[in-house]
Each structure stands twice: as C-alpha cells, then as structure tokens.
N, CA and C atoms as a LAMMPS dump frame, in Angstrom:
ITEM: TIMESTEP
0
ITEM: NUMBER OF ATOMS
234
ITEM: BOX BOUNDS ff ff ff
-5.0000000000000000e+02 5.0000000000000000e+02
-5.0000000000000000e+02 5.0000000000000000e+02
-5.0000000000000000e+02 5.0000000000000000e+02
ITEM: ATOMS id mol type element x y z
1 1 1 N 0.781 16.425 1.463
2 1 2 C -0.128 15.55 0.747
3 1 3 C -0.13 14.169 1.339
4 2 1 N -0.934 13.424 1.425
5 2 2 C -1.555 12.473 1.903
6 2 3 C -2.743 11.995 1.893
7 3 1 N -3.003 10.941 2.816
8 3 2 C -4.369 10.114 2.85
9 3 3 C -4.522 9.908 4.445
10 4 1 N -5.924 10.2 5.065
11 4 2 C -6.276 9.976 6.868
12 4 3 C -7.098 8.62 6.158
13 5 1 N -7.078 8.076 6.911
14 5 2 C -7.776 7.165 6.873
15 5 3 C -8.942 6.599 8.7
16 6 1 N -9.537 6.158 9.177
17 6 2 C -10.238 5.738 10.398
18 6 3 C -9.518 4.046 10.923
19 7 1 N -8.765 4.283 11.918
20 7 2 C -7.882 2.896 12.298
21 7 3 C -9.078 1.712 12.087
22 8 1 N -8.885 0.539 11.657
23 8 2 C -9.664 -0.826 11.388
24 8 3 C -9.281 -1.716 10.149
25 9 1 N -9.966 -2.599 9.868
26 9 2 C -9.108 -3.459 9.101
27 9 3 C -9.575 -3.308 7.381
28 10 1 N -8.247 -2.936 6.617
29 10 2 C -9.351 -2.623 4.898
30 10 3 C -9.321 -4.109 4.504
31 11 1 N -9.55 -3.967 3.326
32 11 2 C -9.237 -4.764 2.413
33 11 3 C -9.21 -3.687 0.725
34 12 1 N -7.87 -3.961 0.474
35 12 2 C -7.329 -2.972 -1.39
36 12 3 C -7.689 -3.886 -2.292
37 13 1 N -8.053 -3.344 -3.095
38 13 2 C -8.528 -3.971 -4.075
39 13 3 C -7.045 -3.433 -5.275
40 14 1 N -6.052 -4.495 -5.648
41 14 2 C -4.989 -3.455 -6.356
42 14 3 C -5.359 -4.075 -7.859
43 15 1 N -5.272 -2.825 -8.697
44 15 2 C -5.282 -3.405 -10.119
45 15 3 C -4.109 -2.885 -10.833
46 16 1 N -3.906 -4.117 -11.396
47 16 2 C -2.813 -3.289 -12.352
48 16 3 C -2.998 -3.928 -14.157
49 17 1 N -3.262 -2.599 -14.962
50 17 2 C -3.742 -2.531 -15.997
51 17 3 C -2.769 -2.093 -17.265
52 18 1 N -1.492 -1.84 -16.727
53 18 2 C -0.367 -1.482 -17.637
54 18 3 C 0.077 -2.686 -17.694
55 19 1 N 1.477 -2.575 -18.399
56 19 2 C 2.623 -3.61 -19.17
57 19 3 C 3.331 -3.743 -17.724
58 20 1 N 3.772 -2.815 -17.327
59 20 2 C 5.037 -3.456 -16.085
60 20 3 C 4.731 -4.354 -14.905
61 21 1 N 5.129 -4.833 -14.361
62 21 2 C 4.793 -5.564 -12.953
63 21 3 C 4.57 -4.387 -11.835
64 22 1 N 4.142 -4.529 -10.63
65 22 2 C 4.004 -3.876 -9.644
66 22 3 C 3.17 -4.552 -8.362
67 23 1 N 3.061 -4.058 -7.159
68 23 2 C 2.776 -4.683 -6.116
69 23 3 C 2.26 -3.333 -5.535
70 24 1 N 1.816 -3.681 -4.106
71 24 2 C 1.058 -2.863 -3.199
72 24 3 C 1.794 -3.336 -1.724
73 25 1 N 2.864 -2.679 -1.413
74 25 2 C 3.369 -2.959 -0.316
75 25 3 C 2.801 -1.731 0.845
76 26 1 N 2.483 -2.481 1.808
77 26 2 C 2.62 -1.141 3.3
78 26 3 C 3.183 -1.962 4.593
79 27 1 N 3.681 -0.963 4.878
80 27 2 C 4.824 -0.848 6.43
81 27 3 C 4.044 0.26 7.179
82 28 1 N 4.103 0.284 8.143
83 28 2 C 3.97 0.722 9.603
84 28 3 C 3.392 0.438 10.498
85 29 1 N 2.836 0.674 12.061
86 29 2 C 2.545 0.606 13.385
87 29 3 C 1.564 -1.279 13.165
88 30 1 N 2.33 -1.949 13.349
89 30 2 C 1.709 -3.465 13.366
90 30 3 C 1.87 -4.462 11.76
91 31 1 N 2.352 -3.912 10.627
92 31 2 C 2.327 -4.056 9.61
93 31 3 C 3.687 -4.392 9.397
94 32 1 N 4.212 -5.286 8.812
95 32 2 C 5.744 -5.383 8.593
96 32 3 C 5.577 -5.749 6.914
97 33 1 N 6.089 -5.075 6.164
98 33 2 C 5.841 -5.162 4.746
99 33 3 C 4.794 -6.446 4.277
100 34 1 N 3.228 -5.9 4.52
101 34 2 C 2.593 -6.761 3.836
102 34 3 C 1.659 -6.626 2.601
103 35 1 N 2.168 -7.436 1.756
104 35 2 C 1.909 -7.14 -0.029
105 35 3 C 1.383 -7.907 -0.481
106 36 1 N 0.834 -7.48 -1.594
107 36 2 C 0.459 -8.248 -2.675
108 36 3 C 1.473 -9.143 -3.358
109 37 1 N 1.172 -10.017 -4.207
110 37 2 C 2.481 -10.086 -4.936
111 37 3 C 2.68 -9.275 -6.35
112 38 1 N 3.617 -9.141 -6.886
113 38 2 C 4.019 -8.391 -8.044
114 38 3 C 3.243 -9.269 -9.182
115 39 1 N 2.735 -8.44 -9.896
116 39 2 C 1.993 -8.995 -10.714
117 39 3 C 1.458 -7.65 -12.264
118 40 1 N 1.273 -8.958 -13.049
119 40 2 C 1.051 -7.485 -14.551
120 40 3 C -0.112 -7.646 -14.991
121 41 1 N -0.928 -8.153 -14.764
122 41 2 C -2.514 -7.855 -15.159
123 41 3 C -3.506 -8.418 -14.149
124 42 1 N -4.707 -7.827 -13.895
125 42 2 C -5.628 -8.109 -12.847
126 42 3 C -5.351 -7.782 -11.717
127 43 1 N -6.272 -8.229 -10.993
128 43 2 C -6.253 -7.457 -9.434
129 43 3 C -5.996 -8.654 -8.499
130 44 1 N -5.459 -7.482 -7.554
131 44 2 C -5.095 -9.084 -6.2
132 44 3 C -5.759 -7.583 -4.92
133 45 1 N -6.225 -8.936 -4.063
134 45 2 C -6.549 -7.643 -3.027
135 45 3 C -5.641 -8.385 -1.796
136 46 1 N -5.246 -7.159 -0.597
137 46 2 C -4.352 -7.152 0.202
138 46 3 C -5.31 -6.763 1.703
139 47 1 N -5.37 -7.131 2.209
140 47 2 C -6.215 -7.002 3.672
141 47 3 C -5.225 -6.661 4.791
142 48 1 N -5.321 -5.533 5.297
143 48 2 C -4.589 -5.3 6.82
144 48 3 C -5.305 -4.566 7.613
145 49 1 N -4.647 -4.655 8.62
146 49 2 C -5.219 -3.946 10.054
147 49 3 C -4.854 -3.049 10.792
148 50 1 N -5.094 -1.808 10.652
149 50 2 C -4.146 -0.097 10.47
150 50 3 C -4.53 0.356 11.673
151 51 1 N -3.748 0.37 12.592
152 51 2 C -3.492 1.423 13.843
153 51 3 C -3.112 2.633 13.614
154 52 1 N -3.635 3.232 14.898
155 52 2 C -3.086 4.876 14.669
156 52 3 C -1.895 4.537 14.721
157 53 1 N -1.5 5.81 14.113
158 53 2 C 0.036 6.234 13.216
159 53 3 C 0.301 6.26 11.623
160 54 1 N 1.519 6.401 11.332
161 54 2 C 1.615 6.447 10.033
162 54 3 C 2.285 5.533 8.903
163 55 1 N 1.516 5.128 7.963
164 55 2 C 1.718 3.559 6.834
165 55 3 C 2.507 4.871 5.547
166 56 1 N 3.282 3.972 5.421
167 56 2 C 3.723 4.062 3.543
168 56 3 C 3.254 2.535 3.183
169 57 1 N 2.243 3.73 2.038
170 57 2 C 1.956 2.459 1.018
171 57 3 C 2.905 2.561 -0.157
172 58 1 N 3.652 1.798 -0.821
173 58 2 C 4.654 1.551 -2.076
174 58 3 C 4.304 0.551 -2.875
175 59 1 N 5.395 0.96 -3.908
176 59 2 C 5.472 -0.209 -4.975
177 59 3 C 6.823 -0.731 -4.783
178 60 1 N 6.965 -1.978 -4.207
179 60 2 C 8.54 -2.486 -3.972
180 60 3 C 9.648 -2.879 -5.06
181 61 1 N 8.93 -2.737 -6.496
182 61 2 C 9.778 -3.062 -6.975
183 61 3 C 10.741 -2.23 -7.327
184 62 1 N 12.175 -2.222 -7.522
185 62 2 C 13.467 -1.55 -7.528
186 62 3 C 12.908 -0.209 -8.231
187 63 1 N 13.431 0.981 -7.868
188 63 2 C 13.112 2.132 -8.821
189 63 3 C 11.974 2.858 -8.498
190 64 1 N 10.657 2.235 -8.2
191 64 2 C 9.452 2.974 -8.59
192 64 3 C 8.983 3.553 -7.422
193 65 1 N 9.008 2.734 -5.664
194 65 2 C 8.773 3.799 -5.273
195 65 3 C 9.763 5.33 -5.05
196 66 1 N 10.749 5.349 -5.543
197 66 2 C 11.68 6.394 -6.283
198 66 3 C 10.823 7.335 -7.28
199 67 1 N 10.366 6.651 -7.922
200 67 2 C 10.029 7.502 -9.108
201 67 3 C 8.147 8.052 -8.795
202 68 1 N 7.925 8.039 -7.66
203 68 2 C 6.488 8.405 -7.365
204 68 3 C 5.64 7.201 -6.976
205 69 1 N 5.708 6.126 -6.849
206 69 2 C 4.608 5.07 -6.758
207 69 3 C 4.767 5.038 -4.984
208 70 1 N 4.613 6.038 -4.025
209 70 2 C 4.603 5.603 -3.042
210 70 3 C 3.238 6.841 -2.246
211 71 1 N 2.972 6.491 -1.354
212 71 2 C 1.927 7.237 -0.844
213 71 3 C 1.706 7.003 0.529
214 72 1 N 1.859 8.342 1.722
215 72 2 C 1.823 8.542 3.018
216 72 3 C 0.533 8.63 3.354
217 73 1 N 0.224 7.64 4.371
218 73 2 C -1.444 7.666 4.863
219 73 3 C -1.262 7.95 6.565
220 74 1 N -2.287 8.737 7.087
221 74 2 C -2.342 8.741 8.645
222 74 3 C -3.146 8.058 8.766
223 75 1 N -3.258 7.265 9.782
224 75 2 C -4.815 6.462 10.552
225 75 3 C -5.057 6.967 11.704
226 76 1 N -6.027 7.625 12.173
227 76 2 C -6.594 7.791 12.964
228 76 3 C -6.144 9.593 13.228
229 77 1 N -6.319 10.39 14.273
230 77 2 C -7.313 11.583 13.816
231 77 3 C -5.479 12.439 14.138
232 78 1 N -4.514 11.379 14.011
233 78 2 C -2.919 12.144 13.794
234 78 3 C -2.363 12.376 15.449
C-alpha cells in the first residue's frame, strides 16, 4: 500500500479538524524533514519538491506515526 505520485513540486494543503495536535512531516531524496508546524485546528499548507524515489510522509509527534499516521509515497514511475 501506498501513494505514486509524478516527480515536481506540490503544495499539501494539511487540515487538522480533531482535538489533538499533529503535523505533516516528509523525509526523503532532497527533503530533510520538512513540516508543517504542529498545530490543532485549521490548515497550514507545506510545499516541496519530490524527486524520484521514495518519501515517508508522517506525523512527528511522539507515538502517532507508531500508531498509523504515516504513509509511503513513490515519485516517479519506481
């Protein structure tokens, strides 16, 4: 399970609509953990620039990407 994505630059739109805090962190090929900040209501958007290879996107705060808040994306055709 995963996400392909086409290498170029996004921009996330992250919302967060529950009680807890959370963030939108991704790491890999040119990316060195760049996030949103942690935050508990409304949206923050996060802009990067995704080369082929493979990003984990997470939630950095302690615990959660543990508990499922994390997600493996390929860019470009693997």
């Amino acid at each position: 399970g995963g996400t392909t994505l086409a290498a170029g630059t996004y921009t996330f739109n992250v919302t967060n609509a529950g009680p807890t805090a959370h963030n939108l962190t991704i790491n890999g090929p040119g990316v060195d953990n760049q996030a949103t900040s942690t935050f508990t209501s409304g949206t923050q958007k996060l802009t990067v620039t995704l080369s082929n290879g493979s990003y984990d996107f997470y939630c950095s705060v302690p615990g959660h990407k543990q508990a499922g808040m994390d997600v493996n994306v390929t860019v470009g055709s693997g």
